[in-house]
Structure formats: C-alpha cells, structure tokens
mmCIF file of the C-alpha atoms, coordinates in Angstrom:
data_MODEL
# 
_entry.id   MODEL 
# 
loop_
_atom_site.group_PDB 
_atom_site.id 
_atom_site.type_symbol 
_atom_site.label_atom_id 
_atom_site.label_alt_id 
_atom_site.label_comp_id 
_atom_site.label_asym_id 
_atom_site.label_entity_id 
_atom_site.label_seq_id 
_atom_site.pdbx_PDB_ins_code 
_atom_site.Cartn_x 
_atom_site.Cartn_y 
_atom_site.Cartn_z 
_atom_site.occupancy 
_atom_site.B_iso_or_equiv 
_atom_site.pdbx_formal_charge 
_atom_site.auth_seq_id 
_atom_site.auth_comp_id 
_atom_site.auth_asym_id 
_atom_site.auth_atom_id 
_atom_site.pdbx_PDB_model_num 
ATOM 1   C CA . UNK A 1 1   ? 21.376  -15.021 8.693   1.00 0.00 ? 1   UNK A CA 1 
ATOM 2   C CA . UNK A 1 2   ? 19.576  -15.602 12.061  1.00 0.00 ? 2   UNK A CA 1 
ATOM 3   C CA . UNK A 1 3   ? 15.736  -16.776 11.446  1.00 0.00 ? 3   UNK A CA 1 
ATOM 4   C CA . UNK A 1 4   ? 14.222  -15.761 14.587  1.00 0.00 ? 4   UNK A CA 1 
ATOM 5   C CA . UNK A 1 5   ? 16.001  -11.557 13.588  1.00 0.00 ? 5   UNK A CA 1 
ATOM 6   C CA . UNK A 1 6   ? 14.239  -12.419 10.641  1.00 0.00 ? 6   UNK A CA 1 
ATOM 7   C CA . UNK A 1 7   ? 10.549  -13.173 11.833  1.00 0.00 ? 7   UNK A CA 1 
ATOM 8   C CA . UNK A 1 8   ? 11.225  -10.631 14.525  1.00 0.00 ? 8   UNK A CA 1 
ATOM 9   C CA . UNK A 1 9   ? 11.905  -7.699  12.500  1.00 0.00 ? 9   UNK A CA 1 
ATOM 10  C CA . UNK A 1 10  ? 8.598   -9.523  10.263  1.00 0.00 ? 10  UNK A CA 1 
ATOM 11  C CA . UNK A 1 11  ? 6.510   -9.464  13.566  1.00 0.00 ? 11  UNK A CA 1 
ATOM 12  C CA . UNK A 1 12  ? 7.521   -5.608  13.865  1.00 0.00 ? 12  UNK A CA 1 
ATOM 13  C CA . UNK A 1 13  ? 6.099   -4.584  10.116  1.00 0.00 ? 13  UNK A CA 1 
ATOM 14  C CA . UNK A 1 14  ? 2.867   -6.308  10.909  1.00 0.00 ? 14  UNK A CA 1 
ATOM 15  C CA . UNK A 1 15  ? 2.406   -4.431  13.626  1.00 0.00 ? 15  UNK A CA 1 
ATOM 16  C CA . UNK A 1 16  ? 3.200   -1.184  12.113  1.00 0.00 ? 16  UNK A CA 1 
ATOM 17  C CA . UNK A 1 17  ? 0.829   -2.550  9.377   1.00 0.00 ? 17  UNK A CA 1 
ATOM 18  C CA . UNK A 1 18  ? -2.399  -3.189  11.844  1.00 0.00 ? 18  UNK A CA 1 
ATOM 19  C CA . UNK A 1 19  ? -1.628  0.041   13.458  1.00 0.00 ? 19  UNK A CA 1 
ATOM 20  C CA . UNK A 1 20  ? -1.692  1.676   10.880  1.00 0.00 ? 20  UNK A CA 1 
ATOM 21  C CA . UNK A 1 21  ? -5.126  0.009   9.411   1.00 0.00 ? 21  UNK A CA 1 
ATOM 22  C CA . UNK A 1 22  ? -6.407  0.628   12.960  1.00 0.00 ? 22  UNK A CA 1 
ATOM 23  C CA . UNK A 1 23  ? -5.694  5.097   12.943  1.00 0.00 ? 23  UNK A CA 1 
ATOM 24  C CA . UNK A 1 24  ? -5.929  5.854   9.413   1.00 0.00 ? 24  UNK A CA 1 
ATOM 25  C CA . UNK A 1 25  ? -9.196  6.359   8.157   1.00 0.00 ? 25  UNK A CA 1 
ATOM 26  C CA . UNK A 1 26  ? -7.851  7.149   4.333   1.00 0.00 ? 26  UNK A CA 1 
ATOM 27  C CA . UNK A 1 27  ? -5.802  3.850   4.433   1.00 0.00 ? 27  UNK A CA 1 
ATOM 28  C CA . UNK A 1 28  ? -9.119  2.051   5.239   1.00 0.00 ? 28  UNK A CA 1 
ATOM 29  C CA . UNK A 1 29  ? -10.965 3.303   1.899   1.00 0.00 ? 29  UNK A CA 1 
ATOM 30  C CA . UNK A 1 30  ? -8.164  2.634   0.182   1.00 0.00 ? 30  UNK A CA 1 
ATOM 31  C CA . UNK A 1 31  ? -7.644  -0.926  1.137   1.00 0.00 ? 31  UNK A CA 1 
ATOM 32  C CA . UNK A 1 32  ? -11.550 -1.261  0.086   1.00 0.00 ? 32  UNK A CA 1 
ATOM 33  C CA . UNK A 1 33  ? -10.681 0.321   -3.439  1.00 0.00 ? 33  UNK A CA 1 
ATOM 34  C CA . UNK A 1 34  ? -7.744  -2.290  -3.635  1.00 0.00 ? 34  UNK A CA 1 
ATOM 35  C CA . UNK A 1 35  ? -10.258 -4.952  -2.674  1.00 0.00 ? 35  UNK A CA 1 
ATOM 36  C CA . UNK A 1 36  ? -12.715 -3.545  -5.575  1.00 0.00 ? 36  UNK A CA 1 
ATOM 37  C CA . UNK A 1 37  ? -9.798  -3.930  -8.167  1.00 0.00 ? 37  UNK A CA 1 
ATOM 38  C CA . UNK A 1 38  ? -9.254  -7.461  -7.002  1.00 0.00 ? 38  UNK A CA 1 
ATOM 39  C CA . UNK A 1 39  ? -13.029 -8.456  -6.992  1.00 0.00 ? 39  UNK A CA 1 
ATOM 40  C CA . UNK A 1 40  ? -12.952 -6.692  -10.889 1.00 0.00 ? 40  UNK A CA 1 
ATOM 41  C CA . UNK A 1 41  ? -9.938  -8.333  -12.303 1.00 0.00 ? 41  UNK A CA 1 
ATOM 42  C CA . UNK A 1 42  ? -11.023 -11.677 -10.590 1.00 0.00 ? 42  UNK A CA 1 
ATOM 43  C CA . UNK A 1 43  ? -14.765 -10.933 -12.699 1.00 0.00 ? 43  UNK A CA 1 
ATOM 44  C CA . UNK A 1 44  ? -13.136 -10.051 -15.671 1.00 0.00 ? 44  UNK A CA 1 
ATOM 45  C CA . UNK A 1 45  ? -10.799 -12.519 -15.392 1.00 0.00 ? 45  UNK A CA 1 
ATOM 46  C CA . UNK A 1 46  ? -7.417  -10.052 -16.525 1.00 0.00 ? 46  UNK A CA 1 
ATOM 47  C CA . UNK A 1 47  ? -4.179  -11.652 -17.873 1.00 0.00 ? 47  UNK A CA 1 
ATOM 48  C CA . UNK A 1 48  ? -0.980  -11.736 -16.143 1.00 0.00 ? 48  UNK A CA 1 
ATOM 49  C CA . UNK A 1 49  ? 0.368   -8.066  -17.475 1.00 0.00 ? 49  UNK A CA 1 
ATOM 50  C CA . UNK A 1 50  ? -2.820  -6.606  -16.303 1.00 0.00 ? 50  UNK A CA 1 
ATOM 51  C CA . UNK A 1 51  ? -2.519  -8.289  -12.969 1.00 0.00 ? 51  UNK A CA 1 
ATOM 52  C CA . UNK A 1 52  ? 0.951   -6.843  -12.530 1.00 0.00 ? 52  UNK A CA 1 
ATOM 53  C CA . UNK A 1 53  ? 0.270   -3.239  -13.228 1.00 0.00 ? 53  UNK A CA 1 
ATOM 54  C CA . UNK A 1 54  ? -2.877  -3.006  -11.048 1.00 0.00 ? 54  UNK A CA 1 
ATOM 55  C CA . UNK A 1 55  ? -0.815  -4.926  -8.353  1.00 0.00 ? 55  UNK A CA 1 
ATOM 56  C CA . UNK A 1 56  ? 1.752   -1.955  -8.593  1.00 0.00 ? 56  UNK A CA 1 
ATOM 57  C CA . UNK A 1 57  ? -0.676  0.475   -8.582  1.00 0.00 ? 57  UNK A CA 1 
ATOM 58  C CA . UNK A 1 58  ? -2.799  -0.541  -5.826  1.00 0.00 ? 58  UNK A CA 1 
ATOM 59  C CA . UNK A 1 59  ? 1.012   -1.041  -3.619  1.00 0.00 ? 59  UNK A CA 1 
ATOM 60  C CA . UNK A 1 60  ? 1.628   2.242   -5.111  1.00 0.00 ? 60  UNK A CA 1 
ATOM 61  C CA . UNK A 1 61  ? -0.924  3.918   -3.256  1.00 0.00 ? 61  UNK A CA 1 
ATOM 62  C CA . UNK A 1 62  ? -1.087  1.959   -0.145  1.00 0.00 ? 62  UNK A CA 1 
ATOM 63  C CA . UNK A 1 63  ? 2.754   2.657   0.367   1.00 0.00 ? 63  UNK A CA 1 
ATOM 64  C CA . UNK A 1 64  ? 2.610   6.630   -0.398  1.00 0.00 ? 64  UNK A CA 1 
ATOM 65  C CA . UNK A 1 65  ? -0.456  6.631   2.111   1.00 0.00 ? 65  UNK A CA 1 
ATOM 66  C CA . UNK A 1 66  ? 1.986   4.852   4.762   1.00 0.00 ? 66  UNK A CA 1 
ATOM 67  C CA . UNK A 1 67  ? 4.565   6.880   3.792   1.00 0.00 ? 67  UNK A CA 1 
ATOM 68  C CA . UNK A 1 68  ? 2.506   9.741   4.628   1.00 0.00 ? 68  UNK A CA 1 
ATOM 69  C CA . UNK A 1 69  ? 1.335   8.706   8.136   1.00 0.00 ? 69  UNK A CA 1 
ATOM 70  C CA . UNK A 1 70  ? 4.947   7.990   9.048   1.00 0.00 ? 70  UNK A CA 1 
ATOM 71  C CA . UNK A 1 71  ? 5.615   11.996  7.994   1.00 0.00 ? 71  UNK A CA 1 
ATOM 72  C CA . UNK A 1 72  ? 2.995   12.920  9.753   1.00 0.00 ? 72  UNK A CA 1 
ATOM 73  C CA . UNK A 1 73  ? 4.039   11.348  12.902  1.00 0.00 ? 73  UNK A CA 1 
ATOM 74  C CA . UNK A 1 74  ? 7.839   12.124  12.560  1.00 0.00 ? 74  UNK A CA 1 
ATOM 75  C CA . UNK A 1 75  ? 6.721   16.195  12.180  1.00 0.00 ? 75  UNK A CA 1 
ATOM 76  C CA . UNK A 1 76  ? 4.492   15.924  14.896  1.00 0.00 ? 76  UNK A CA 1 
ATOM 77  C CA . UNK A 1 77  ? 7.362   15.020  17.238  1.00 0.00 ? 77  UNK A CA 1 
ATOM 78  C CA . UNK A 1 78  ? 9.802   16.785  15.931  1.00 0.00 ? 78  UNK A CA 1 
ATOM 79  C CA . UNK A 1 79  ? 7.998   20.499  15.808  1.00 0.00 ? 79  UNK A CA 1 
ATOM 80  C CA . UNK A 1 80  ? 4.374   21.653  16.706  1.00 0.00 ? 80  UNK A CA 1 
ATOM 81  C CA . UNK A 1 81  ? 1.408   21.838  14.407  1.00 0.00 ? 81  UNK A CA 1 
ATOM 82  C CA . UNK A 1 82  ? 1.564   25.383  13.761  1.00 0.00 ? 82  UNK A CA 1 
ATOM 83  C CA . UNK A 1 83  ? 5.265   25.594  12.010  1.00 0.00 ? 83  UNK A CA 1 
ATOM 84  C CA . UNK A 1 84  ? 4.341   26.458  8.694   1.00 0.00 ? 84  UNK A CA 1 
ATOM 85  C CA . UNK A 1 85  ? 7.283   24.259  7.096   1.00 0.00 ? 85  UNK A CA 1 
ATOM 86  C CA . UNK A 1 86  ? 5.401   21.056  9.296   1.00 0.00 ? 86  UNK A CA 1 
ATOM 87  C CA . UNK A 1 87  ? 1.873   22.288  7.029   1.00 0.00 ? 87  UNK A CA 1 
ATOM 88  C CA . UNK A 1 88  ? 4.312   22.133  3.827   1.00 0.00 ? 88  UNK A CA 1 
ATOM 89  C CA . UNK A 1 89  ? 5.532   18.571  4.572   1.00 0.00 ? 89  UNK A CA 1 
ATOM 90  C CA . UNK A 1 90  ? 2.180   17.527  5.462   1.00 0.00 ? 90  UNK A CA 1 
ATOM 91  C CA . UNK A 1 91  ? 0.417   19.207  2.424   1.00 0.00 ? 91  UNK A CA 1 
ATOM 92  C CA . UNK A 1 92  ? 3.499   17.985  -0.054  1.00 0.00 ? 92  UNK A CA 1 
ATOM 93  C CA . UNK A 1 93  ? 3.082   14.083  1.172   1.00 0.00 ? 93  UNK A CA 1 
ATOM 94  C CA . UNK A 1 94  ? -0.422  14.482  0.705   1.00 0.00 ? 94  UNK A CA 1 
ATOM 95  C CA . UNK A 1 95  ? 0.174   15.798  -3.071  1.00 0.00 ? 95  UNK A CA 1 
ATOM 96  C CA . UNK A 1 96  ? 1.992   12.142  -3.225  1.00 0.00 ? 96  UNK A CA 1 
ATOM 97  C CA . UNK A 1 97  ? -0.566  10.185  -1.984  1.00 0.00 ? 97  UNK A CA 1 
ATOM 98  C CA . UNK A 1 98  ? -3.376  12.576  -4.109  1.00 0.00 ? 98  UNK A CA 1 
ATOM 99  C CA . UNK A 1 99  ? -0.876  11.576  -7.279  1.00 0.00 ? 99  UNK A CA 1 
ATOM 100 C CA . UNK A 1 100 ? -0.752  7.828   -6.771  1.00 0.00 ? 100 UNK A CA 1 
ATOM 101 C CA . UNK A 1 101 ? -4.332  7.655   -6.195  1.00 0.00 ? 101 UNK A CA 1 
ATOM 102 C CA . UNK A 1 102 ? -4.878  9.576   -9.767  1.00 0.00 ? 102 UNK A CA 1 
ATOM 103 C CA . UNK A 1 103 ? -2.152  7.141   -11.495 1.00 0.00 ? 103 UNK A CA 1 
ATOM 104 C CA . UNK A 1 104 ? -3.963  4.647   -10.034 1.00 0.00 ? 104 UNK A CA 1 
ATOM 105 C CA . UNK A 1 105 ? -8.035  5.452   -11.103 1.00 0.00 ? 105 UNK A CA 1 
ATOM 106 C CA . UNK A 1 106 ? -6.033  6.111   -14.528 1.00 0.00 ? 106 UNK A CA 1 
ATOM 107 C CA . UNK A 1 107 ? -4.535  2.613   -14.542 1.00 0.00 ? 107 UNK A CA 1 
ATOM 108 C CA . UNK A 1 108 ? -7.814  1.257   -13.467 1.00 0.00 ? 108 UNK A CA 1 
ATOM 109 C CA . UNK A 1 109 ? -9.675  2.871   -16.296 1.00 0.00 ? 109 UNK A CA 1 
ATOM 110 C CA . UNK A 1 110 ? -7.313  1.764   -18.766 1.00 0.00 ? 110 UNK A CA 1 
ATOM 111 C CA . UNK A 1 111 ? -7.367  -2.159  -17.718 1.00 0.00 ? 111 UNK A CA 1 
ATOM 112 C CA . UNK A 1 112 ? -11.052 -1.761  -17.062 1.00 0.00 ? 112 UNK A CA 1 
ATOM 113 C CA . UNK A 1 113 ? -12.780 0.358   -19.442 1.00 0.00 ? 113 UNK A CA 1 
ATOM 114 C CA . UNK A 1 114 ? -12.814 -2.735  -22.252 1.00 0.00 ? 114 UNK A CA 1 
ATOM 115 C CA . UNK A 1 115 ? -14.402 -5.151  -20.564 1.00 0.00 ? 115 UNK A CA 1 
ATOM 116 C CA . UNK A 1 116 ? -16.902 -2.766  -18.963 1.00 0.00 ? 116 UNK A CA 1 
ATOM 117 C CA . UNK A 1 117 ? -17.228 -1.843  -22.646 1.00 0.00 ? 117 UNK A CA 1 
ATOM 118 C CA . UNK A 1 118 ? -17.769 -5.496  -24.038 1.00 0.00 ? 118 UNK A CA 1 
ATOM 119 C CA . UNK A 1 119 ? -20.506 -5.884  -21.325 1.00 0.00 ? 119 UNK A CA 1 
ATOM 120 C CA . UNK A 1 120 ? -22.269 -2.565  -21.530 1.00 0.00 ? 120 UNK A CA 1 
ATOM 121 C CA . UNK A 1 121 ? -21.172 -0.606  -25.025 1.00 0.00 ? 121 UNK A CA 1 
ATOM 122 C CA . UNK A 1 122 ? -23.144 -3.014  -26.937 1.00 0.00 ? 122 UNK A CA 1 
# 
C-alpha cells in the first residue's frame, strides 16, 4: 500500500465533498438537520445504541443526497434535459433521497420523542 495513493485519492473525496456543500442547496439544509440531531442527542445526552442509529440515519441521507447530485450530473452529460427517461432518473433518485429523509424524521422521533416527553408531557 502506497501512503501518498492513499491521501491522494483522500484529498480527491474532500474535494468532491466541498463541492458538493458549495452547489447543492438541499445538501446544505440537510447538513443543518444533521447538526440539529447532534446538538439534541448531545442535550439529551443519548446512549451509545441511540448514537449509532441516528449516526446511520443522518449518513443515510447525506449519502442518497450525494448520490443524487452525482445522477444528476452523469444524465446531464450523457443526454439533454428534455429525454423523458433523464426526468425518470432524476425524479426516481429524488424518491431515494425523499425516503431516507422520512426514515430519518421517523428515527428521530423515535430516539427523541421520550425525552421531549420527560421535559414537556409532565
């Protein structure tokens, strides 16, 4: 194993990360809902399981909405805008990112919802 192909091919996700943090607006809100699950589990101090699923969630999202803009880009090249299979892929990766995000409010409101409860039910 060579170290400096390793950090390289590091250097290159990075970048693909900031560019992508840069152009997509929807990746933006999302890393400021991840943020707001941190700040939460931090506040209600969650255990180790709980940790782990909202990590997965929260990745879960933020890699189907990279996953999507790397779609998006490879249709763009490859045929124009108006080819109706190009709207399909587009609409269909956007069903995955719309399906993570829904798994993910879900998971959210399971871990959450007792502590908000213990706070506010009583």
């Amino acid at each position: 194993m060579r170290l400096g192909r390793l950090f390289k091919s590091y250097s290159y996700a990075f970048k693909g990360l900031f560019k992508i943090f840069r152009e997509e607006q929807n990746l933006k809100i999302q890393t400021l809902a991840s943020l707001a699950v941190l700040v939460l589990g931090i506040y209600f101090r969650v255990n180790r399981i709980e940790w782990a699923i909202l990590t997965l969630a929260v990745c879960l999202v933020l890699t189907a909405e990279i996953t999507n803009s790397a779609v998006e880009r490879v249709t763009d090249v490859l045929k124009p805008r108006i080819n109706i299979y190009i709207k399909e892929i587009k609409d269909i990766m956007a069903a995955a990112v719309l399906l993570s995000s829904i798994a993910a409010v879900i998971t959210g409101v399971i871990i959450f919802w007792p502590y908000v409860y213990k706070i506010f039910g009583h």
